[in-house]
N, C-alpha and C positions, 0 to 999 in steps of 0.2 A: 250227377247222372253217370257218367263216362271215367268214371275212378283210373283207369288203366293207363290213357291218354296223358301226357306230362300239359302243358297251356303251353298254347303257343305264342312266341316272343316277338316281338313288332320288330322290328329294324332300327327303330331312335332306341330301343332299351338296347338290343346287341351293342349300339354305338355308343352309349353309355356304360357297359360294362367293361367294351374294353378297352377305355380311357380310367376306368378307375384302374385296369390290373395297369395299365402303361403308368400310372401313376404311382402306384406300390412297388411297382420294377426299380421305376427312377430316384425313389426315394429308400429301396435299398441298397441301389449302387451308388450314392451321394451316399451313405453313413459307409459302406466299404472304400471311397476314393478317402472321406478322414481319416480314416486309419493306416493310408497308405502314406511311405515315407519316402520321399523323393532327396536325400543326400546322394551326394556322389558317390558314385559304386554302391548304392544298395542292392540294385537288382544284377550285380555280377557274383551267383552264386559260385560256388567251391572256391572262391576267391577274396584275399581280404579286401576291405576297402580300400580309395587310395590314400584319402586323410585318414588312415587309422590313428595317427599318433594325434590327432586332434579332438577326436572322439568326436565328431558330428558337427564342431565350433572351428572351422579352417580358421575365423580372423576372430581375432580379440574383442569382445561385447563390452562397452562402457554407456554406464546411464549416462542418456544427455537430458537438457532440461532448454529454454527459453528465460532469456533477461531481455527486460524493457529498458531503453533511452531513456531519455528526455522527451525526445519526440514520440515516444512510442512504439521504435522500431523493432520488432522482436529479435535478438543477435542470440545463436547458440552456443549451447557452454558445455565443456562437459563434467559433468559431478565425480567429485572425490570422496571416495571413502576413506574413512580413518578406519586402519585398522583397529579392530576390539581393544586388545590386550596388550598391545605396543603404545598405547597412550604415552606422549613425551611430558615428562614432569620437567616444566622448567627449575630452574634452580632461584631459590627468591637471592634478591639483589642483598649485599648487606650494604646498607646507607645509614650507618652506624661507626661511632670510632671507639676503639676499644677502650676500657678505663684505663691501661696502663698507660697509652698513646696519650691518652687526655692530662694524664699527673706529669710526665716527663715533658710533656709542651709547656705544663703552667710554671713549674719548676726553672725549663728554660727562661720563659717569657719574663718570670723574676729578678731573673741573674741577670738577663738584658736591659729591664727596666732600673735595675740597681747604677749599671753601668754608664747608661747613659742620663742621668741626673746628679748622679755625682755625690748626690748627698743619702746617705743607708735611710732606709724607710723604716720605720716602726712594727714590729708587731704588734698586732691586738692581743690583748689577754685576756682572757675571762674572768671575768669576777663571779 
């Protein structure tokens, strides 16, 4: 009937409206506080930081982790990385005696056994 007139709004809808906008307010200034960055000296413009030389890390970051006892207790650790490409190649053990070391023992051990029997030992020969 009355086209010109807007409808008039009750008082629970006004208070429903503006809780949705105090809602959307709140929830755009919560995605603008994430983005903000609270280091030392951020907000001292024309001015550098005071950990510049740290670049935003003042103290040294190391993964820790949790090991369990016996009993259960959890003791913290801190984890090691092994560098990539510095992998240390141990060096294999030689448990080995050279052939030359093994003919000049046996050779010795001959001449000793000669000596102390008294009597010359035989060669074998091949037939």
């Amino acid at each position: 009937m009355f086209q010109d007139q807007p409808p008039e709004i009750t008082v629970a809808q006004e208070k429903l409206i503006e809780k949705q906008r105090q809602a959307i307010q709140s929830d755009i200034l919560k995605s603008e506080n994430l983005n903000t960055v609270y280091d030392i000296g951020v907000l001292d413009w024309d001015r550098p930081p005071i950990n510049d030389i740290y670049n935003r890390n003042p103290f040294e970051i190391h993964k820790t982790g949790y090991k369990y006892d016996a009993l259960g207790n959890p003791q913290a650790y801190m984890k090691i990385d092994a560098p990539i490409g510095s992998k240390k190649q141990t060096k294999m053990k030689k448990n080995y005696i050279p052939t030359s070391q093994l003919i000049s023992t046996s050779t010795a051990q001959e001449k000793l056994a000669q000596n102390l029997s008294g009597k010359p030992q035989k060669k074998k020969t091949k037939k």
